[in-house]
N, C-alpha and C positions, 0 to 999 in steps of 0.2 A: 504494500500500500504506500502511495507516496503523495504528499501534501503540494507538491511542487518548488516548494523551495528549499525545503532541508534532504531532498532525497528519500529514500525507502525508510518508512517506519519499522518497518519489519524488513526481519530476513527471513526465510526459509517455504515452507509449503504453503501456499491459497486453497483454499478451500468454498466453494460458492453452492447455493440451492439454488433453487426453482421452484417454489409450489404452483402448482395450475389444479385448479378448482372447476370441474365443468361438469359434466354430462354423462351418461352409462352411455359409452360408444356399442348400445346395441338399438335396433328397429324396435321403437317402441310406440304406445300409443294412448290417446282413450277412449278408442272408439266412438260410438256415436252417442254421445247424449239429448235424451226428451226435455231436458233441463238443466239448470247451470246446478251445478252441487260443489260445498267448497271440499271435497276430496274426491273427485272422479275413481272409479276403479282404471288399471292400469291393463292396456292388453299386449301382449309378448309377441311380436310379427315372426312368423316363419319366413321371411323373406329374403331372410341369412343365414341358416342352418348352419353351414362352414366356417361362421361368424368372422368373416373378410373383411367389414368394416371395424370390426373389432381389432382384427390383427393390423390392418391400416393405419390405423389412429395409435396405436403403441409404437412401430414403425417411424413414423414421423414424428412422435417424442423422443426418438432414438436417435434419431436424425437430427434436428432440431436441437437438441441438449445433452443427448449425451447418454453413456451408460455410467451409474446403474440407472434405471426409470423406475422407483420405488412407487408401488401404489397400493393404498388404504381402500377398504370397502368402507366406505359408512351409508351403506343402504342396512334399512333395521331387517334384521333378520328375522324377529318373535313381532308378531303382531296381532291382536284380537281376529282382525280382520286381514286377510294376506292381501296385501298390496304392492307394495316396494320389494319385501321377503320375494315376491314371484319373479324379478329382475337378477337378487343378490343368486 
């Protein structure tokens, strides 16, 4: 790291993250609703069985930034009602 006029703060290894916060890179949906409801249920598209957008989008994190590409699930897995759990 350097300030510009005294030179390097540091010596030795950099270390940097990335967090990217977005989307379940799978075909998803909420089908058609009779009316607006504020938790639609969630529908799962077979549209990508081979789930190639999925492997797309990690790819291009790969690409983009770099290995490792660490990734968290925080889709709730226990639900009364299965919603999100049906994506995780």
């Amino acid at each position: 790291v350097a300030d510009g006029s005294r030179g390097a703060l540091h010596t030795g290894c950099i270390c940097g993250a990335v967090q990217l916060r977005g989307s379940i890179p799978l075909v998803w949906g909420h089908g058609e609703q009779k009316q607006i409801v504020p938790r639609p249920d969630i529908h799962l598209q077979n549209i990508d069985p081979s789930y190639e957008y999925t492997l797309r989008h990690f790819e291009l994190l790969w690409r983009r930034y770099g290995a490792p590409v660490i990734v968290f699930d925080l889709v709730r897995q226990t639900e009364k009602k299965a919603r999100e759990s049906l994506l995780g």
